[in-house]
mmCIF file of the N, C-alpha and C atoms, coordinates in Angstrom:
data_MODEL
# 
_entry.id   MODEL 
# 
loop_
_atom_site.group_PDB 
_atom_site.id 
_atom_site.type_symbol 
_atom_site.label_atom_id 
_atom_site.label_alt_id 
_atom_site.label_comp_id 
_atom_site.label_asym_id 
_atom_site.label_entity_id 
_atom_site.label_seq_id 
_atom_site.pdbx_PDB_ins_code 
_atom_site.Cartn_x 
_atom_site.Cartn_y 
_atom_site.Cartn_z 
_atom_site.occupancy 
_atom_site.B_iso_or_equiv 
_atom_site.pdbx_formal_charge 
_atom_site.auth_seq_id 
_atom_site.auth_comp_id 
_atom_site.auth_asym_id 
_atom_site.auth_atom_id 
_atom_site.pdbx_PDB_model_num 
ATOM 1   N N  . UNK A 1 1  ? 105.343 84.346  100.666 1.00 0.00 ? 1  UNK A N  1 
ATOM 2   C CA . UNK A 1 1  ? 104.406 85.221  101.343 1.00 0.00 ? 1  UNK A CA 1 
ATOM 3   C C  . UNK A 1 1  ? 104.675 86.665  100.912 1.00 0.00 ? 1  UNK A C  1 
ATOM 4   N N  . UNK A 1 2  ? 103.465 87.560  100.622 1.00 0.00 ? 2  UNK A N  1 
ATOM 5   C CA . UNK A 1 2  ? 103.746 88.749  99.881  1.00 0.00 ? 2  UNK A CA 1 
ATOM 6   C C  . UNK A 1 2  ? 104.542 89.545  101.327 1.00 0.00 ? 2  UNK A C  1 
ATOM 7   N N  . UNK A 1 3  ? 104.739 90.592  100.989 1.00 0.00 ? 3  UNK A N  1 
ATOM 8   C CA . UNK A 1 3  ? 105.513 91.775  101.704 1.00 0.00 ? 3  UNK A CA 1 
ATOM 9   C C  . UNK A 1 3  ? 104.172 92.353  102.741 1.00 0.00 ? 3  UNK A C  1 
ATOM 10  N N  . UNK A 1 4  ? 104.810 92.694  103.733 1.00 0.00 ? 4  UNK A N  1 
ATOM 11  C CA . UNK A 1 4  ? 103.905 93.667  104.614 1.00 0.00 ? 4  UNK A CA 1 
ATOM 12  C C  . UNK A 1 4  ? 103.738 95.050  103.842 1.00 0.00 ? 4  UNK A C  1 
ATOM 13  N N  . UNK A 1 5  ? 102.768 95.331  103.782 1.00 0.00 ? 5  UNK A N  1 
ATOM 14  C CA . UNK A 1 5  ? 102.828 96.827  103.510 1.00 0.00 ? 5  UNK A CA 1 
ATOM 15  C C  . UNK A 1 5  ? 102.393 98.116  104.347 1.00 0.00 ? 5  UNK A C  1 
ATOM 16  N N  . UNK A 1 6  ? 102.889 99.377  104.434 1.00 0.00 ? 6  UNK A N  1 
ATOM 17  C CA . UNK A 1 6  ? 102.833 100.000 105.422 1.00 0.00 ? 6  UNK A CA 1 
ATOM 18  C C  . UNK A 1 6  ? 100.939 100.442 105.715 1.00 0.00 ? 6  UNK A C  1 
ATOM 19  N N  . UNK A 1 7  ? 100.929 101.155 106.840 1.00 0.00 ? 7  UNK A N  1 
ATOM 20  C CA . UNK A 1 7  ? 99.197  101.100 107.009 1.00 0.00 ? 7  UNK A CA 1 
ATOM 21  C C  . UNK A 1 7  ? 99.459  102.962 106.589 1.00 0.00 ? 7  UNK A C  1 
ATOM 22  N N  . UNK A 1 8  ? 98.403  103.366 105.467 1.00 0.00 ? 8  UNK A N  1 
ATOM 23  C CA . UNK A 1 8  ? 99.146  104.448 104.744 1.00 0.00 ? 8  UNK A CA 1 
ATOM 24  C C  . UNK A 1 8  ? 98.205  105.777 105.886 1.00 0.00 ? 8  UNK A C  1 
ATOM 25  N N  . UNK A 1 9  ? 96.957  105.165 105.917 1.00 0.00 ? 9  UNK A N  1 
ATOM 26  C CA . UNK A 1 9  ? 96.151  106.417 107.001 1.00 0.00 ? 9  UNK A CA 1 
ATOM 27  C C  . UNK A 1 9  ? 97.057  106.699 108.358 1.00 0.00 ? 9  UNK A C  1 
ATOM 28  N N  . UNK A 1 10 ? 97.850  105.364 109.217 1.00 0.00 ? 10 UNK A N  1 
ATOM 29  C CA . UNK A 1 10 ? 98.632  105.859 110.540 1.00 0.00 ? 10 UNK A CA 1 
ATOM 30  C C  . UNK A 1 10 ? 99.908  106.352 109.919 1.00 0.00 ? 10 UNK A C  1 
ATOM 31  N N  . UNK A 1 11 ? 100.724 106.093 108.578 1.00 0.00 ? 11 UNK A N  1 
ATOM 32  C CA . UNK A 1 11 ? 101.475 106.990 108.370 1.00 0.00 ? 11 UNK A CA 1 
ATOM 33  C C  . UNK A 1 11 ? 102.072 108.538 108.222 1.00 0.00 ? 11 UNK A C  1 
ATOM 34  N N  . UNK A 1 12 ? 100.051 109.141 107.676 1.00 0.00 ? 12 UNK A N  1 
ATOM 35  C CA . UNK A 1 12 ? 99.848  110.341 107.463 1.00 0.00 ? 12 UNK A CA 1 
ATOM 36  C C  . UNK A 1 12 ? 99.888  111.029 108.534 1.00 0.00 ? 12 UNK A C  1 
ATOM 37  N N  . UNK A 1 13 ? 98.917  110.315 109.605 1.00 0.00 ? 13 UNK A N  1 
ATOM 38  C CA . UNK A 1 13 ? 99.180  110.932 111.102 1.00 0.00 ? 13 UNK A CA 1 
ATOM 39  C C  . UNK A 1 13 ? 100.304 110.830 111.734 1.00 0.00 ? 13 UNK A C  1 
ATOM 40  N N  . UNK A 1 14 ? 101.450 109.882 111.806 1.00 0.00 ? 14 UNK A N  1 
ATOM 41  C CA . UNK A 1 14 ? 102.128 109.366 113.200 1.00 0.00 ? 14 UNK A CA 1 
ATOM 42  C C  . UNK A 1 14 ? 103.559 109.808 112.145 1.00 0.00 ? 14 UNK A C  1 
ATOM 43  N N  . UNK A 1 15 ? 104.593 110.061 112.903 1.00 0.00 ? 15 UNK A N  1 
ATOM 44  C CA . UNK A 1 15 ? 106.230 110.030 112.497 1.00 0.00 ? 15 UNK A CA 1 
ATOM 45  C C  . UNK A 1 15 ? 106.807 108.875 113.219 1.00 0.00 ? 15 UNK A C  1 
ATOM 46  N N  . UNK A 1 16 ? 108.078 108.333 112.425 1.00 0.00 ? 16 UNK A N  1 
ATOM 47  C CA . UNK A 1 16 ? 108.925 107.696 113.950 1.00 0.00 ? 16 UNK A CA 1 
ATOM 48  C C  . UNK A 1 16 ? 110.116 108.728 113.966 1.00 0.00 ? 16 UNK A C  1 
ATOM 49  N N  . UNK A 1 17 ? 110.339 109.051 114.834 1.00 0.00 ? 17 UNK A N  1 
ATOM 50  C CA . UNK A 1 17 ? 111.373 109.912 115.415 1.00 0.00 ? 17 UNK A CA 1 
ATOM 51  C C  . UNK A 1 17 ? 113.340 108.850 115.102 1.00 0.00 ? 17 UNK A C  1 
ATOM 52  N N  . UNK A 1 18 ? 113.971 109.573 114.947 1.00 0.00 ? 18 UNK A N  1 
ATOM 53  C CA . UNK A 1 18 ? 115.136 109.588 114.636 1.00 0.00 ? 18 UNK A CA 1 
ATOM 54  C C  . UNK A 1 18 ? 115.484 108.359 115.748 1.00 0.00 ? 18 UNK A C  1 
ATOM 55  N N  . UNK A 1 19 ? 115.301 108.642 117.114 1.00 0.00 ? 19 UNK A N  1 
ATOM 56  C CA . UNK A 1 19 ? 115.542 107.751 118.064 1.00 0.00 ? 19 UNK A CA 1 
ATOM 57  C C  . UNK A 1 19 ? 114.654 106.014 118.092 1.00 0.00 ? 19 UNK A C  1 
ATOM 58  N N  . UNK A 1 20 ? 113.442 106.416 117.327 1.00 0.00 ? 20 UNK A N  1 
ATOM 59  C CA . UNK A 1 20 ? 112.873 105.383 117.126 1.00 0.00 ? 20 UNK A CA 1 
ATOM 60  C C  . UNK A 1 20 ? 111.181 105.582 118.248 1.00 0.00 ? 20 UNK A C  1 
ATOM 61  N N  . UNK A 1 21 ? 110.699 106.494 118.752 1.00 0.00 ? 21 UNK A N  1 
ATOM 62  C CA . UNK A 1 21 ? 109.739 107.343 119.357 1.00 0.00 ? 21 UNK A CA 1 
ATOM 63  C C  . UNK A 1 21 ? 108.722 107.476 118.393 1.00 0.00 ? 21 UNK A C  1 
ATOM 64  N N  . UNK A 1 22 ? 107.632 107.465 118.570 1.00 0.00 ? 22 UNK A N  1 
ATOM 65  C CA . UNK A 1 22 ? 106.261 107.575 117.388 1.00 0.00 ? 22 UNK A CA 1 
ATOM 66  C C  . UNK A 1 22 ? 105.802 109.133 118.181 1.00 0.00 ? 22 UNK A C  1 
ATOM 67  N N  . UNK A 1 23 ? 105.818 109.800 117.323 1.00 0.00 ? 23 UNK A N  1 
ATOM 68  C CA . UNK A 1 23 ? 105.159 111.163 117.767 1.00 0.00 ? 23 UNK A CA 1 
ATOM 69  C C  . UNK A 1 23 ? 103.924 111.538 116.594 1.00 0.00 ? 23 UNK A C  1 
ATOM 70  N N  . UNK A 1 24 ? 103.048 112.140 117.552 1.00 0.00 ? 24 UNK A N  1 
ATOM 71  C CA . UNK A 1 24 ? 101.414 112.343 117.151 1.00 0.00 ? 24 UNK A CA 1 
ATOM 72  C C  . UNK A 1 24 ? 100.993 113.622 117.504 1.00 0.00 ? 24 UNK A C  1 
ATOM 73  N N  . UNK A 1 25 ? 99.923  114.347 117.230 1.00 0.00 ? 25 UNK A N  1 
ATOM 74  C CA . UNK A 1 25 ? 99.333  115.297 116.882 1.00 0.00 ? 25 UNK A CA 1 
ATOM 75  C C  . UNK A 1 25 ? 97.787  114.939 117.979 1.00 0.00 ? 25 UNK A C  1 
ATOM 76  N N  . UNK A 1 26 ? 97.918  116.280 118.641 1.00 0.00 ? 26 UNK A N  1 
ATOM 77  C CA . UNK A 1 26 ? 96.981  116.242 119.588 1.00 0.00 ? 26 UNK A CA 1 
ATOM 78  C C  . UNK A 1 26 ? 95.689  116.576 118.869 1.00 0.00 ? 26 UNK A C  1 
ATOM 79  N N  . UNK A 1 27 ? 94.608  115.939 119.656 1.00 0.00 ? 27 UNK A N  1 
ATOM 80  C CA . UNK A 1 27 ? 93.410  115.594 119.145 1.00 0.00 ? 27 UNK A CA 1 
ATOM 81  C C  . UNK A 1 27 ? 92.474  117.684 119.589 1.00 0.00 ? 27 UNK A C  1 
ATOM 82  N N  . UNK A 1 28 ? 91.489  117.751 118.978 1.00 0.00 ? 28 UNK A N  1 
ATOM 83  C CA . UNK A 1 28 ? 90.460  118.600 119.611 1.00 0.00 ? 28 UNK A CA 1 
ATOM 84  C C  . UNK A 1 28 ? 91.162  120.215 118.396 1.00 0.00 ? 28 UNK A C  1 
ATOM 85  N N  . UNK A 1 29 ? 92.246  119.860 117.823 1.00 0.00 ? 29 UNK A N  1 
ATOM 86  C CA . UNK A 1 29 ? 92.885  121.123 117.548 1.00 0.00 ? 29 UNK A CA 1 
ATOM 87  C C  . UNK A 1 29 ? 92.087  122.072 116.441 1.00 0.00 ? 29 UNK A C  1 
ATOM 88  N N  . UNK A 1 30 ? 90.657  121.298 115.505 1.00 0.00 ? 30 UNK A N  1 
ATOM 89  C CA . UNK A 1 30 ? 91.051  121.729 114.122 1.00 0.00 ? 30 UNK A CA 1 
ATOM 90  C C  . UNK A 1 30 ? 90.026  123.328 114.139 1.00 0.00 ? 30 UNK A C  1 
ATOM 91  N N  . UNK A 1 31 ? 89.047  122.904 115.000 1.00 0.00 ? 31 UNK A N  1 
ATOM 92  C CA . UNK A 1 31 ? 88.154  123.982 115.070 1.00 0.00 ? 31 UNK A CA 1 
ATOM 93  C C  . UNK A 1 31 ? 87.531  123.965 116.601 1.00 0.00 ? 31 UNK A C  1 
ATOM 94  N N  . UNK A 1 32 ? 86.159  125.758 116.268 1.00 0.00 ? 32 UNK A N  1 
ATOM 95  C CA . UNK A 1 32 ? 85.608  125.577 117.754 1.00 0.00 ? 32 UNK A CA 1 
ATOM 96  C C  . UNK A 1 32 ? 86.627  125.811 118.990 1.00 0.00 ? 32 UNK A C  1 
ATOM 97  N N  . UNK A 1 33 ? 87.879  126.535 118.585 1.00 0.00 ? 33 UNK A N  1 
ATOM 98  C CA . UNK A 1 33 ? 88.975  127.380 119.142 1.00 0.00 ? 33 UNK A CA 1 
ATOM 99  C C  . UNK A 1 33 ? 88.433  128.250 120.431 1.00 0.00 ? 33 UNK A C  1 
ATOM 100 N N  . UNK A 1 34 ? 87.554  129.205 120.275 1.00 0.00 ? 34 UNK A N  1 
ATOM 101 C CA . UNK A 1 34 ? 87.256  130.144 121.221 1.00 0.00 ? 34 UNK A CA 1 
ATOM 102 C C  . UNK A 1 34 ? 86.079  129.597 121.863 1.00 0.00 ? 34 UNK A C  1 
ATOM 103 N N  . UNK A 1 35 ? 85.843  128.348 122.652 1.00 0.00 ? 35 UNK A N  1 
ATOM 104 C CA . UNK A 1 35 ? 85.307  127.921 123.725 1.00 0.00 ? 35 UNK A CA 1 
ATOM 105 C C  . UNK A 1 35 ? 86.360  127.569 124.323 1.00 0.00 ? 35 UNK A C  1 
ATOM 106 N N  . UNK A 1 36 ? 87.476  127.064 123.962 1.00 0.00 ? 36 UNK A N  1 
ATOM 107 C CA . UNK A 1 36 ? 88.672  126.269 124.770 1.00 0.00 ? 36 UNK A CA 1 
ATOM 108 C C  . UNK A 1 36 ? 89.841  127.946 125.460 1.00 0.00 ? 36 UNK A C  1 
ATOM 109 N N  . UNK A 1 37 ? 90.105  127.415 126.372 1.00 0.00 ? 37 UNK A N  1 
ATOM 110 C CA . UNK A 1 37 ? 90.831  128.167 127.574 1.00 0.00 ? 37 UNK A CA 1 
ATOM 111 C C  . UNK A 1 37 ? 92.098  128.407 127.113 1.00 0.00 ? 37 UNK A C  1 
ATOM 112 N N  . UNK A 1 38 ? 92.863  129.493 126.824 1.00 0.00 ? 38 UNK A N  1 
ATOM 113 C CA . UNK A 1 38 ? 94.448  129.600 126.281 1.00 0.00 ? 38 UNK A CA 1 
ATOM 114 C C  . UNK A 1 38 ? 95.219  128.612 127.106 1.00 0.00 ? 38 UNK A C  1 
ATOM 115 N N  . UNK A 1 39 ? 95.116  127.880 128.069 1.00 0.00 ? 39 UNK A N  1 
ATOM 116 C CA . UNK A 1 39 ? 96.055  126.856 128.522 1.00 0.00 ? 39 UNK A CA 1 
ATOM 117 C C  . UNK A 1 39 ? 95.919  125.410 127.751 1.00 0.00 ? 39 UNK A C  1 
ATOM 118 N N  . UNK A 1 40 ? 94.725  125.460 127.553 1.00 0.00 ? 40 UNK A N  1 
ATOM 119 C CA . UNK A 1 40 ? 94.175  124.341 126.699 1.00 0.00 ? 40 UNK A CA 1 
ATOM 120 C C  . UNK A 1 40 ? 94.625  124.388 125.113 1.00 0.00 ? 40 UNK A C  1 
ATOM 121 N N  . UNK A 1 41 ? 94.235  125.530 124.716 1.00 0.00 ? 41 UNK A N  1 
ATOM 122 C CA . UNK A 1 41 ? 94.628  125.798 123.277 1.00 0.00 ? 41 UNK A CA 1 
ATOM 123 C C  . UNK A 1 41 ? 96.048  125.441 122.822 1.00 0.00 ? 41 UNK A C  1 
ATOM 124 N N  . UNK A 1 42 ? 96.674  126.177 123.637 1.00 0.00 ? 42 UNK A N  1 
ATOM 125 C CA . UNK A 1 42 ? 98.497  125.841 123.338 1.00 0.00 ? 42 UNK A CA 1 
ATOM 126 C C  . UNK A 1 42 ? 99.538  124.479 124.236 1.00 0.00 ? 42 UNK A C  1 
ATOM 127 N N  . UNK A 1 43 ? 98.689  123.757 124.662 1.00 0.00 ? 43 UNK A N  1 
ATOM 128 C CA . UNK A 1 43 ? 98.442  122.663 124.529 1.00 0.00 ? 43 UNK A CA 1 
ATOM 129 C C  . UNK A 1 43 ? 98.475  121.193 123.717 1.00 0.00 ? 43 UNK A C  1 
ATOM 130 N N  . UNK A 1 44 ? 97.107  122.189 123.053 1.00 0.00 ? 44 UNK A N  1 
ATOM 131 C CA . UNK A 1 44 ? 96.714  121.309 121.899 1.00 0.00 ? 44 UNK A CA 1 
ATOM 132 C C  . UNK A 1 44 ? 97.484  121.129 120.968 1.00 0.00 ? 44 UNK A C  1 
ATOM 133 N N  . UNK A 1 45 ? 98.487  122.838 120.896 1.00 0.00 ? 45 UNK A N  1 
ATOM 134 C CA . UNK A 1 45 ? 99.239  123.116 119.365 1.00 0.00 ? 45 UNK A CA 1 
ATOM 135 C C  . UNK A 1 45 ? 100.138 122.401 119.427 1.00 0.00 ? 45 UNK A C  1 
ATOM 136 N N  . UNK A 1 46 ? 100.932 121.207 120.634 1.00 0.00 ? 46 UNK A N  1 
ATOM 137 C CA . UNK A 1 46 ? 101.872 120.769 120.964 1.00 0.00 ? 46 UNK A CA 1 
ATOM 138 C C  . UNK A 1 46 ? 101.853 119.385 119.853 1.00 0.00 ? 46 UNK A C  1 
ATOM 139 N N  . UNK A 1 47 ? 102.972 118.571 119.667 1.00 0.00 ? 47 UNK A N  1 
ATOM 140 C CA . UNK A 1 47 ? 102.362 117.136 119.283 1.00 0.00 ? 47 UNK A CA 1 
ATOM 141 C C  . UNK A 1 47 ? 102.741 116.275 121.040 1.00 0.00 ? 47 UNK A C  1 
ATOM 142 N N  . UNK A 1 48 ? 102.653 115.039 121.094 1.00 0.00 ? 48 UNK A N  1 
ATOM 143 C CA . UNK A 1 48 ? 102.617 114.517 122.153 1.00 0.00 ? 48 UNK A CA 1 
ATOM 144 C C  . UNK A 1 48 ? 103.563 112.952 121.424 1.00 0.00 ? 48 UNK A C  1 
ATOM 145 N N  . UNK A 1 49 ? 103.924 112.000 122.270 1.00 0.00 ? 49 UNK A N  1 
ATOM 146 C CA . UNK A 1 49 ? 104.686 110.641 122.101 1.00 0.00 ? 49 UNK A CA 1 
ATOM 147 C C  . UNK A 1 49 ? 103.624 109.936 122.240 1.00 0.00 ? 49 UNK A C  1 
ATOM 148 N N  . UNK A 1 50 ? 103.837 108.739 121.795 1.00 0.00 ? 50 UNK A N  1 
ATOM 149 C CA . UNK A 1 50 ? 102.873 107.646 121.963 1.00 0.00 ? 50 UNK A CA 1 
ATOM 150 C C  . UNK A 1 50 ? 103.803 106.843 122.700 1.00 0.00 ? 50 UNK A C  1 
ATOM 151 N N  . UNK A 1 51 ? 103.051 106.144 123.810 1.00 0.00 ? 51 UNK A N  1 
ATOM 152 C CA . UNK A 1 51 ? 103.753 105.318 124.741 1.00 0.00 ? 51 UNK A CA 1 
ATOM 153 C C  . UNK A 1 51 ? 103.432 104.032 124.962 1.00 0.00 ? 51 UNK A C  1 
ATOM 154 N N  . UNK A 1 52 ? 104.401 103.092 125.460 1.00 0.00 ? 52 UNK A N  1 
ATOM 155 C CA . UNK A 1 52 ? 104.266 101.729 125.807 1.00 0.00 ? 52 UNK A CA 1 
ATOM 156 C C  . UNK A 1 52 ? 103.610 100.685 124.408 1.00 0.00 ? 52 UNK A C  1 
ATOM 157 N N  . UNK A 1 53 ? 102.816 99.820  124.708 1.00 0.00 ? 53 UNK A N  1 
ATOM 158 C CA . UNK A 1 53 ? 102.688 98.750  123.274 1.00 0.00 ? 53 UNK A CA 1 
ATOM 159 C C  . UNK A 1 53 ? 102.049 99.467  122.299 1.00 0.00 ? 53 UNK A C  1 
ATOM 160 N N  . UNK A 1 54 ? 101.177 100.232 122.305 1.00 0.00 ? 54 UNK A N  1 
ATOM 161 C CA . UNK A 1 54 ? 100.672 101.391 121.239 1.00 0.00 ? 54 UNK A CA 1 
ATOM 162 C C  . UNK A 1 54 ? 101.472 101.641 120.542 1.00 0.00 ? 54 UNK A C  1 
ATOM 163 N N  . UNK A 1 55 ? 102.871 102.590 120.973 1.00 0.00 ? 55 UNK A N  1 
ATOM 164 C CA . UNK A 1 55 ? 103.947 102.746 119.911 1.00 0.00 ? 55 UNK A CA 1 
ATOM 165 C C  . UNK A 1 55 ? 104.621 101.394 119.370 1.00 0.00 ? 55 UNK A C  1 
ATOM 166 N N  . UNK A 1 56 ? 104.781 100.196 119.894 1.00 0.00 ? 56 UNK A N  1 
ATOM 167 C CA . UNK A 1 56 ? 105.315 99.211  119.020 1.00 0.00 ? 56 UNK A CA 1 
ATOM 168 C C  . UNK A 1 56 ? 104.472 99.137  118.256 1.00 0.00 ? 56 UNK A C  1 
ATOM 169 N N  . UNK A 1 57 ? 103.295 99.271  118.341 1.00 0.00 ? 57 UNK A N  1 
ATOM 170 C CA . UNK A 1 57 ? 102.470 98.361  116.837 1.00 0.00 ? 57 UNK A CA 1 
ATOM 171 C C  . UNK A 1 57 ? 102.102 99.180  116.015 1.00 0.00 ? 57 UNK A C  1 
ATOM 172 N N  . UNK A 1 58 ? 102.371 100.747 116.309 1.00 0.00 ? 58 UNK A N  1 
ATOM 173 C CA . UNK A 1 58 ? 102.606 102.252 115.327 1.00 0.00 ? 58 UNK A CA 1 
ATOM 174 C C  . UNK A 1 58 ? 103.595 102.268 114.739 1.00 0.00 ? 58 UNK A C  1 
ATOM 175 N N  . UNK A 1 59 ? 104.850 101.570 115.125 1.00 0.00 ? 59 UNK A N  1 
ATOM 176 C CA . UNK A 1 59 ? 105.906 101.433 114.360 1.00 0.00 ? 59 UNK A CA 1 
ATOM 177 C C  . UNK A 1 59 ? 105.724 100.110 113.934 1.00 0.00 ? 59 UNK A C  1 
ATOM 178 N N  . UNK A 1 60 ? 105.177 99.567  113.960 1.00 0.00 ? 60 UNK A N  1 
ATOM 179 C CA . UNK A 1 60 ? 105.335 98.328  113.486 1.00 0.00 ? 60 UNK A CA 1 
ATOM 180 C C  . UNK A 1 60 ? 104.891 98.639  111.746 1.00 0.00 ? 60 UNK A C  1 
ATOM 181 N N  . UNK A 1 61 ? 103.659 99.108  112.232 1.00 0.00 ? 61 UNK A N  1 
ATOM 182 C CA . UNK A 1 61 ? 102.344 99.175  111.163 1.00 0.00 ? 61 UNK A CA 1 
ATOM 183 C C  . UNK A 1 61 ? 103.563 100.384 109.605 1.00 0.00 ? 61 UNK A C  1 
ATOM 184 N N  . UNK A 1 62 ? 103.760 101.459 110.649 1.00 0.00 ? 62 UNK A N  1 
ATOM 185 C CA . UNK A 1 62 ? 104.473 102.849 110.114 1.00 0.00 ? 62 UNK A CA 1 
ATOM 186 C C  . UNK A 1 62 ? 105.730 101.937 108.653 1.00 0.00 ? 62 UNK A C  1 
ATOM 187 N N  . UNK A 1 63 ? 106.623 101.192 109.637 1.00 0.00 ? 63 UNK A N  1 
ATOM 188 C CA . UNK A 1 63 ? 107.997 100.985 109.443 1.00 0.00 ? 63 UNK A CA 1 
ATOM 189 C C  . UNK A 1 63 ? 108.137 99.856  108.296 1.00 0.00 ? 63 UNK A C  1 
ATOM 190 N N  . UNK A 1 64 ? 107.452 99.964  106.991 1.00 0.00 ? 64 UNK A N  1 
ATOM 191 C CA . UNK A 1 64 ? 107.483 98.961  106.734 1.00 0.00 ? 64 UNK A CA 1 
ATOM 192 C C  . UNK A 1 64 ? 107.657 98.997  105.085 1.00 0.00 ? 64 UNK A C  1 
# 
């Protein structure tokens, strides 16, 4: 059976973290800035974790 190979588009987006954590990049960021509220904005600039079975199958897909 051939090899899994990694999924290369969720690689570009997603990291796995040192601990083994999938961290992602908040959505809404790229443009259209000055309708959104400075609490919102810096926010956005944050990245965020992916949680529960989502991150297993991000690392699954990622780790390979």
């Amino acid at each position: 059976m051939p090899k899994q190979k990694n999924h290369k588009g969720l690689s570009k987006r997603m990291k796995v973290t040192g601990t083994g954590k999938v961290k992602r990049q908040r959505s809404f960021g790229s443009h259209l800035m000055s309708t959104k509220n400075a609490k919102r904005r810096r926010r956005i600039t944050g990245s965020a974790m992916v949680k529960g079975k989502p991150a297993k199958t991000c690392r699954d897909l990622i780790a390979h």
